[in-house]
N, C-alpha and C positions, 0 to 999 in steps of 0.2 A: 535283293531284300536287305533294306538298314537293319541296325541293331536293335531298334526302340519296334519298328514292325512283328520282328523276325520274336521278341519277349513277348509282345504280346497274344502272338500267336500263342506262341509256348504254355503260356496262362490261358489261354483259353483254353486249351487241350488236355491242361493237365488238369484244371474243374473238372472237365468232363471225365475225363479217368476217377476223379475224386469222388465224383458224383455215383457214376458206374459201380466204382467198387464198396459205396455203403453197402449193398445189395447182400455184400460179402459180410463186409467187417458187423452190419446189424446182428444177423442170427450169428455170429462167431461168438460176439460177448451175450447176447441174452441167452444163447445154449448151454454159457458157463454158469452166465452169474441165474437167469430165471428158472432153468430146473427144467420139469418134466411137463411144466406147466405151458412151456413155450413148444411148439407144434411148427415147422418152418419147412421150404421143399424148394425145390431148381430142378433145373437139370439145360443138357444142351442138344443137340440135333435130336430129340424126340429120347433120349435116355436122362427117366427121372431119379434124382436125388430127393430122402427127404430123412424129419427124424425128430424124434423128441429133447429137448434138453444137447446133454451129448449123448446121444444115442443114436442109433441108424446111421445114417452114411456122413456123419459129422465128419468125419477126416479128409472128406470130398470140401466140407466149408475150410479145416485150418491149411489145405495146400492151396486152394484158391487167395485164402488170408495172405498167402506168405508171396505169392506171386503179387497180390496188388500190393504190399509193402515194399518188394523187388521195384515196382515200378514207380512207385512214388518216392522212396529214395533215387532210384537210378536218374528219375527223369527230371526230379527238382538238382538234383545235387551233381548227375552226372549224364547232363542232356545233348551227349556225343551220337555216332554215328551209332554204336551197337545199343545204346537206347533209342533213336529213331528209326533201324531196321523190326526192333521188336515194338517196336509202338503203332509200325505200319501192319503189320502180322497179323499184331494183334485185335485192330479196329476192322481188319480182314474177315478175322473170326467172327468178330460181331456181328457184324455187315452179315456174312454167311448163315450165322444161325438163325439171327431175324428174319431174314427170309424165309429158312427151311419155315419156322413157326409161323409165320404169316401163311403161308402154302398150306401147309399141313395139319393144323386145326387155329385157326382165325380166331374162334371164339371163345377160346382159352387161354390164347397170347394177351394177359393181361397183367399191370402193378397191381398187388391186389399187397394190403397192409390192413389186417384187422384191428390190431389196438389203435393206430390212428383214423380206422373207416374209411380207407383209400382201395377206389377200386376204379380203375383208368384203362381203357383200353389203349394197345399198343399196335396194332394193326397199322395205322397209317401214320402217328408220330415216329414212334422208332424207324423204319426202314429211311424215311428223312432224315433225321439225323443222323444216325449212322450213318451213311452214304457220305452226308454232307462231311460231318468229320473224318471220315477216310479222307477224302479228297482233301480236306484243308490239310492233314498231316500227312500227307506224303507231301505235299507240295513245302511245308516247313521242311521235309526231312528232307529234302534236297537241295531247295535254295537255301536256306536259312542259313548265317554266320554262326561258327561256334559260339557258343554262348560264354562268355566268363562268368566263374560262378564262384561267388569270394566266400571266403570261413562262415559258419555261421557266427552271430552275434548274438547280443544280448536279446536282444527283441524275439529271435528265433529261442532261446531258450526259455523263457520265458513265455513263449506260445506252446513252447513242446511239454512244459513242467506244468501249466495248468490242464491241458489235455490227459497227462498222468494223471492229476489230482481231482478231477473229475470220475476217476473212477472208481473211486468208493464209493461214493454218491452214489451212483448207476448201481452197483454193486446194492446197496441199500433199500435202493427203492424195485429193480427190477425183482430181488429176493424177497420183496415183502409181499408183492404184487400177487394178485390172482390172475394174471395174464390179457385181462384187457381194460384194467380198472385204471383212476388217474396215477395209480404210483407207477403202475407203466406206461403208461402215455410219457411220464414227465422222463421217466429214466429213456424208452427211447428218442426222445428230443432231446437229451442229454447226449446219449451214444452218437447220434448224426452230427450232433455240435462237436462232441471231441473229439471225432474223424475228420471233421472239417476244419480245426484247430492244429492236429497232427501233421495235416499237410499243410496248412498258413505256416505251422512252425520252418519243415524243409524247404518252403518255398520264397519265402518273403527275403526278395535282397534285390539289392541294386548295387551298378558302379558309379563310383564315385563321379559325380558330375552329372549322373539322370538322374530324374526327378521315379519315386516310388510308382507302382503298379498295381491296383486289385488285384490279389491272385487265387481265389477260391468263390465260386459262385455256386451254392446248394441249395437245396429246400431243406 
């Protein structure tokens, strides 16, 4: 696998962790910033999490928060061997719990997002992808060339410093909100954006002599 394959792979993989772990970083900040008013719940092999504001099992969303951080730094900035043993592990996990919930109640394994009106069955997309991306990232994690991965630059900081500065904003409107009204529509369309900004910022680089990459693809 060349080097221009072996990145692109890489970018595709790490979206999809990006993408994955909104799931996380959403209820993390509207727990903080919207209050008592925001209602939010997960959980994995059939053991639910859930909770108001920060209350109830909120410290199950800030270790999940810190693992997808772990991974989005490690895998932009340090996309070695002991980032792609745990990247295989971890889309393992996935793969395995979509299952379990596919098996075990069907018609509850759904994206369900009230202030945006999103309610998606997962039954047959998910075990597809997941699958599929197991397979692509182990196959990365083994053939793939180390990746050189130069300083961040200007452009990177500058992606990571508006993602900060987006978060008063959020902060503003998810606090004002009544929890499904437009100030929170607009604040979590803001949060998904400066999650997706956060990791543009870790990720966006090249060497010197290839040409740039998309490297974040979300809703």
């Amino acid at each position: 696998m060349g080097y221009r394959n072996a990145r692109r792979i890489h970018v595709l993989l790490m979206g999809w962790l990006t993408l994955l772990f909104t799931a996380t970083w959403l209820p993390l900040l509207r727990g903080a910033m919207d209050g008592p008013s925001y209602a939010w719940g997960g959980g994995h092999f059939g053991y639910q999490v859930s909770g108001t504001g920060i209350a109830g099992d909120y410290p199950y969303i800030l270790a999940k928060a810190v693992i997808a951080l772990l991974f989005l730094y490690f895998g932009w900035r340090r996309p070695g061997g002991g980032f792609r043993l745990a990247l295989v592990a971890w889309l393992a996990l996935m793969l395995a719990d979509t299952i379990y919930n596919v098996i075990s109640s069907p018609d509850s394994f759904r994206f369900q997002g009230d202030t945006l009106g999103v309610d998606i069955s997962l039954v047959l997309v998910a075990p597809a992808l997941d699958a599929l991306m197991l397979l692509l990232g182990a196959w990365w994690a083994l053939r793939a060339p180390l990746l050189p991965v130069p300083p961040l630059a200007r452009t990177n900081a500058i992606l990571l410093a508006t993602a900060a500065l987006m978060l008063p904003v959020q902060y503003a409107l998810l606090s004002s909100g009544g929890g499904q009204d437009m100030n929170d529509v607009i604040g979590v369309l803001l949060t998904i954006s400066g999650w997706a900004l956060f990791s543009a910022g870790l990720g966006l680089w090249q060497i010197k002599g290839q040409r740039p990459v998309v490297l974040v693809a979300t809703t």
